[in-house]
C-alpha positions, 0 to 999 in steps of 0.5 A: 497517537497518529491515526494510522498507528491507532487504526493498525494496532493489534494484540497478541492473544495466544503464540502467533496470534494476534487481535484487532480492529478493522477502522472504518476510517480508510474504507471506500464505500463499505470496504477497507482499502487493501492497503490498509489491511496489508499494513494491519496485517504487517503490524502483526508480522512486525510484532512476530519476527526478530528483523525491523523492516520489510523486505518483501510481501506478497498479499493475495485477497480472498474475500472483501474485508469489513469494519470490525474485528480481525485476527492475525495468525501468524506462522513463522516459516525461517529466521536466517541470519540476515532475513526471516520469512513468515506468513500472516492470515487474516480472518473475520468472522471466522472466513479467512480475507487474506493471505500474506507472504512476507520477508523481514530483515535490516535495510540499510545493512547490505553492501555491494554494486549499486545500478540505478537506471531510474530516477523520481517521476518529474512532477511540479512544486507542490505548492503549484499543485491544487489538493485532490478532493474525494467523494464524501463516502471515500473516507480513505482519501481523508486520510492524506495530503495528495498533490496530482497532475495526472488526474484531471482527465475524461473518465474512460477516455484515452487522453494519455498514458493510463499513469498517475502521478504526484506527492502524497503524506499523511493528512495528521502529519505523521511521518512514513515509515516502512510500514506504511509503505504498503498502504502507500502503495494503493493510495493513489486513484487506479491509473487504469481510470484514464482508459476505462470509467470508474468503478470497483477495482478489487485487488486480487494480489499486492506485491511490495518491495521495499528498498529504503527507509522514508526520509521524508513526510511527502513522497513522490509517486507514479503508478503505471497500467500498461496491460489491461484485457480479458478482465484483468489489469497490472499497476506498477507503482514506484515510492520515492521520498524527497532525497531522491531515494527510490523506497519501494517498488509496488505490483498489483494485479486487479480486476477490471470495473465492470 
């Protein structure tokens, strides 16, 4: 079993409630990464509705999460015919962390006119690209293969775009799927870090909208901060594999670093 399948796994315990284990194998610092508790969250939503892919969720994070063990309730709020709609709390230590809003239904399975007014960021081959290396405490970033060229630049200092870009997969070679793509979508280092120094972003709500099914093990990213003031920023982010074909869209909002 792949790691990340492992680290996502839960039980149902009782209707729409479902068990398991926050891994300190995708944490920063003492934290969990957000996207890694929005995809444990999306393995419980998975289990609870009749669709097989996620259309759209929508993460608000209340408190910090923490290694150890987390309960998923879910409450199923309409299964149409084409789409169904539920929402996912999640709770350590009896104190709710987050609050998820998400639609399931069947990619692939809609018709109609087709507008394309974007295409992949242009980035080098990657075998032109030098691995980015992380902190020994940053136990997430062990978890990938990234390839960047954006990230080479002087903390807090405006040399640029505030964008990062590049190719990422899973370091034990297992394949994205659309439930990765949560995760995927706050992999990269914050784009905001090309304006203000490092430090502590904590998410406060993560919005993924997924339009394909992955076709690749590599996908090419861009993630963009184009508003940053009075202690908050917005990062877009874009997850295309390596057909071409745009697979999700992202939106967080965030604090600042103080």
């Amino acid at each position: 079993m792949h790691e990340f399948d492992e680290d996502t796994m839960v039980t149902a315990v009782d209707p729409g409630v479902y068990a398991g284990t926050m891994s300190d194998r995708w944490s920063i610092g003492p934290v969990p990464n957000g996207g890694y508790v929005l995809a444990v969250g999306m393995a419980a939503l998975r289990q609870a509705l009749p669709k097989p892919d996620p259309v759209s969720i929508t993460a608000h994070y209340l408190r910090p999460s923490r290694p150890g063990p987390v309960s998923v309730h879910v409450e199923t709020v309409k299964v149409g015919r084409r789409y169904a709609t539920a929402m996912a709390r999640m709770a350590q230590q009896g104190r709710e962390t987050v609050r998820a809003l998400a639609t399931y239904g069947t990619l692939g399975a809609g018709d109609g006119p087709s507008h394309i007014a974007g295409g992949p960021p242009p980035l080098p081959p990657r075998s032109a690209l030098a691995p980015v290396r992380h902190d020994a405490g940053m136990t997430f970033g062990r978890r990938f293969e990234l390839l960047s060229t954006t990230l080479d630049f002087e903390p807090g200092r405006a040399t640029g775009p505030a964008e990062v870009s590049g190719w990422i997969r899973f370091a034990d070679g297992r394949r994205p799927d659309v439930h990765a793509l949560g995760l995927i979508a706050d992999a990269f280092p914050p784009a905001c870090f090309h304006v203000v120094a490092p430090g502590w972003v904590p998410t406060l709500e993560l919005t993924v909208h997924i339009r394909a099914r992955p076709s690749s093990a590599w996908l090419r990213c861009v993630f963009r901060t184009r508003f940053l003031f009075a202690g908050l920023l917005e990062e877009d982010g874009e997850i295309w594999d390596e057909d071409g074909t745009l697979v999700a869209l992202s939106r967080q909002l965030a604090a600042v670093p103080r």
